[in-house]
N, C-alpha and C positions, 0 to 999 in steps of 0.2 A: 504494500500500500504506500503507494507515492507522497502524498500530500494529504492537505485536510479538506482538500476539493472530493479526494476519493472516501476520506471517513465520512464524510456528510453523505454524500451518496447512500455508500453500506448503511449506517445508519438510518437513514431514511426505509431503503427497500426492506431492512432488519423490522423497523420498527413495524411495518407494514403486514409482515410475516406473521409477527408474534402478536397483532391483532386477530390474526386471521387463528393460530393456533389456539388465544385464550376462550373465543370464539367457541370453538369446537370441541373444549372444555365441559362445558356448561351443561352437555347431556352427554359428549362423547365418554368413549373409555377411550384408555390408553393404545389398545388397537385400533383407534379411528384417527390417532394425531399422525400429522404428518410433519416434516418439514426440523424437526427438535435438532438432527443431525445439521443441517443446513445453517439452523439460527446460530448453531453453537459454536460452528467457525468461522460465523459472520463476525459475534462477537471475539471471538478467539484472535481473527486480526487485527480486530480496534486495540483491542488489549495490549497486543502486543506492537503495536505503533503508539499506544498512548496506557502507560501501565495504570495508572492512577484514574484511568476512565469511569466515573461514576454511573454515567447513561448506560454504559454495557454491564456493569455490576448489576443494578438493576432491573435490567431486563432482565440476564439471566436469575434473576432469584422469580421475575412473573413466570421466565418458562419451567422453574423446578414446582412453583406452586401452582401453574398449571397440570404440573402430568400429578402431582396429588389430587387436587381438586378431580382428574380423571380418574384417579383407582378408586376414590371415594365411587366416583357413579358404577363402581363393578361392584361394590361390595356393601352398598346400601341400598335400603329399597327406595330409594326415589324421596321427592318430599324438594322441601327447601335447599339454596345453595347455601350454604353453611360461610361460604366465604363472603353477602353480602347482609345475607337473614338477620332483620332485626332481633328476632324472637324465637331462634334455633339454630343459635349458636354453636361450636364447633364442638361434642360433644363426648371429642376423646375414642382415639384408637383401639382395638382392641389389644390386648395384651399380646394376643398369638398373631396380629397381621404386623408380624417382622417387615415386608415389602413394603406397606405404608408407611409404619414406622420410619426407616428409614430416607424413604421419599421424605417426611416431612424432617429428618436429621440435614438431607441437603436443604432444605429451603431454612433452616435457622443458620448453617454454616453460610448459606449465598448474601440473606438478610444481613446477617453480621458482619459480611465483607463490603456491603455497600453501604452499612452505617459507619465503620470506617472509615469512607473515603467520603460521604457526606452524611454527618451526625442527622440533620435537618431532615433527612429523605423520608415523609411521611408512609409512601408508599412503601418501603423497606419497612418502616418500624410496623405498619399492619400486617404485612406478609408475615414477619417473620414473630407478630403473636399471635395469627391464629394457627402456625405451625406447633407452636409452646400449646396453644391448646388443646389441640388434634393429641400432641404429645399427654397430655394428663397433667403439665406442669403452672398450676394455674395458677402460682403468686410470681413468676416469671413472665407467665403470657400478662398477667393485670398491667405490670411493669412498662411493657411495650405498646400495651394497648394506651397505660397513660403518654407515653410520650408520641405514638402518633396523635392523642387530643391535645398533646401542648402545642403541636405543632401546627394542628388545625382545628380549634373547640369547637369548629361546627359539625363533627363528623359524629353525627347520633350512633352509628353502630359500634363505634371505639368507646363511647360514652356508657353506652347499655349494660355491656361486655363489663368494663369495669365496674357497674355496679352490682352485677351478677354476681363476680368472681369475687370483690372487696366486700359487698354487703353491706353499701355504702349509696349515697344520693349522693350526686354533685351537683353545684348549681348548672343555673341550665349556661350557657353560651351569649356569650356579649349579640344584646342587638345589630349592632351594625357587623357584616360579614371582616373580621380580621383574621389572616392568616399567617405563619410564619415560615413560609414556603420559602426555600432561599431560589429559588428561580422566578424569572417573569414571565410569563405566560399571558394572552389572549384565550378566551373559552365563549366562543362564538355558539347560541342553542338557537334550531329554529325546528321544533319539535312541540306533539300534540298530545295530551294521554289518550289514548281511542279504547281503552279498559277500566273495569272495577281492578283490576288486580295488579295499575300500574304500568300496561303494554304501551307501548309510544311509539309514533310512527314519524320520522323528520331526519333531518342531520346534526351533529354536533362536531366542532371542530377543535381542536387543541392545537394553537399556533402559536408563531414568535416573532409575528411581522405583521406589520400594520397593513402592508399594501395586499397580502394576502388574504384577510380577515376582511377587507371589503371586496376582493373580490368575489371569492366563495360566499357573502350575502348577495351580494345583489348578480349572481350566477342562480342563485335559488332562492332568490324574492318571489318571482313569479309563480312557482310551484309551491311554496311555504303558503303565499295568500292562496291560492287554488282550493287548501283544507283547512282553511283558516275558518272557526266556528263549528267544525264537525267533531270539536273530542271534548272531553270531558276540562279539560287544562289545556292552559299552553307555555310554552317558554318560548322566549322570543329576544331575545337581547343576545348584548357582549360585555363582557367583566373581564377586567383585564389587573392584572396583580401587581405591580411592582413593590420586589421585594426591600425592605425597609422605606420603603418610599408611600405616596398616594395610590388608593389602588378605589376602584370603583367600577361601576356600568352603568347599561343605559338602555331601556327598554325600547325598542326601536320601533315595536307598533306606534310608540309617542314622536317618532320623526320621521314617519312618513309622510312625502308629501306629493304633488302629482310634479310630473317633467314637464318643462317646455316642450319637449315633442310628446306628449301625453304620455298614459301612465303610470304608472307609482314608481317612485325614488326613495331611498333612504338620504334626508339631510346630513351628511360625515360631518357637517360644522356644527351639530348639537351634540354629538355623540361620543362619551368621552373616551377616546384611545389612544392614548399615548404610544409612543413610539421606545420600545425598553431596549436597557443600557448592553452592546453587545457581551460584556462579559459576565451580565446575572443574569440572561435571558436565557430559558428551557433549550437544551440541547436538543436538535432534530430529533425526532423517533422516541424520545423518551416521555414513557408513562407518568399519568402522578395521578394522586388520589386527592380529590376535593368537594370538600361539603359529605363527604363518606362515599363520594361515587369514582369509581375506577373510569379513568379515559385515557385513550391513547392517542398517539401524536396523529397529528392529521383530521384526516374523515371521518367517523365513523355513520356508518347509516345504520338508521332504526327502523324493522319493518315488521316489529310486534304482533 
């Protein structure tokens, strides 16, 4: 790997991959994933052109905690994802599933390597308690669970969890959304609930560039209003982080307005998006967890 023209790349395609495999997670087993071998020496040579790479620690801890989340669907009978489940929690390995077991000894080893290299990574410090969970070791998993909610108090499932396992109430989370993500992100939603049980149908985007961020809206303005009024909820805005800085959004059904050559427009001069600093802004392809919901770099499309 030549340059860091080529790591953005890999990391991009990477990132891309390991959407597609957490994806396949969520009902597959382990004989349905594909691709583990591939992601592994995507990351394998970021690594080893850049040792200290946080963005490839990372992911590899979502692809160790993906192929658990997968032996989990072999060896349970169905029900909730334990990895997002308010209210059915990770409920501990069995003593005799060695193979599990183990699966989740690498995702506490992966976790721990990426808190290493950034203490701050909420998405590590979740992964790597509800591995301590799954493990049976529940005054370690509380542990982790609290510090991915120091990192982001808004994340109810870390909050839950911890007072499940402490036997404790915490206050609820500061009104206004503060988080301590040491990266800067855009998280562009233009998504509708079409369910009682939460199904959404729209796109969400997780970027690091402003000119990006308008154009992926108003690429899918026209279809976002198309089912605009047909769900249950809607999200519609962009909230963008910067870390120790101002960080805020901005509901975008409130700036819309019609084009000189007719139509609907979004006004960008009401709409607050700062443009983040290149050395605290999200690395291409890397994941992170916010407000307690998992996203991944890029696109994701919802079609619930």
């Amino acid at each position: 790997m030549s340059d860091m023209t080529d790591i953005e790349s890999v990391r991009r395609a990477a990132g891309v991959s390991l959407r597609y495999f957490w994806e396949a997670t969520e009902h597959g087993t382990l004989d349905d994933l594909e691709d583990e071998d591939r992601l592994r020496n995507a990351y394998a040579a970021i690594q080893a052109a850049v040792p200290d790479d946080s963005t490839s620690a990372v992911c590899l801890t979502v692809l160790a905690l993906g192929k658990l989340r997968a032996h989990l669907n072999d060896v349970s009978a169905g029900g909730e994802d334990h990895f997002e489940a308010h209210d059915d929690p990770p409920a501990g390995l069995d003593e005799d599933d060695e193979f599990g077991r183990e699966l989740a000894r690498e995702v506490v080893e992966a976790a721990r390597h990426a808190l290493r290299l950034q203490p701050d990574d909420n998405l590590a410090a979740f992964s790597l308690a509800c591995a301590l969970h799954w493990l049976g070791e529940d005054q370690s998993a509380a542990a982790a669970y609290r510090e991915a909610l120091r990192i982001d108090p808004h994340d109810d499932i870390a909050r839950a969890r911890v007072e499940e396992l402490e036997d404790v109430e915490l206050p609820d989370p500061p009104t206004s959304i503060t988080t301590r993500h040491p990266y800067g992100f855009h998280l562009l939603e233009m998504t509708r609930v079409v369910g009682h049980s939460g199904s959404t149908k729209g796109r969400v985007w997780l970027l690091n560039d402003v000119s990006t961020v308008r154009s992926a809206a108003e690429d899918y303005l026209a279809g976002w209003l198309d089912g605009r009024g047909q769900g249950l909820d809607e999200d519609f805005g962009v909230w963008t982080h910067v870390p120790g800085g101002q960080s805020g959004g901005t509901e975008l059904a409130e700036v819309i307005r019609q084009a000189p050559a007719g139509g609907p427009e979004i006004d960008w001069s009401r709409v607050f998006l700062p443009s983040l600093m290149p050395e605290r802004r999200l690395r291409t392809g890397h994941p992170l967890r916010w407000l307690g919901q998992l996203h991944f770099f890029g696109c994701t499309e919802h079609d619930d």
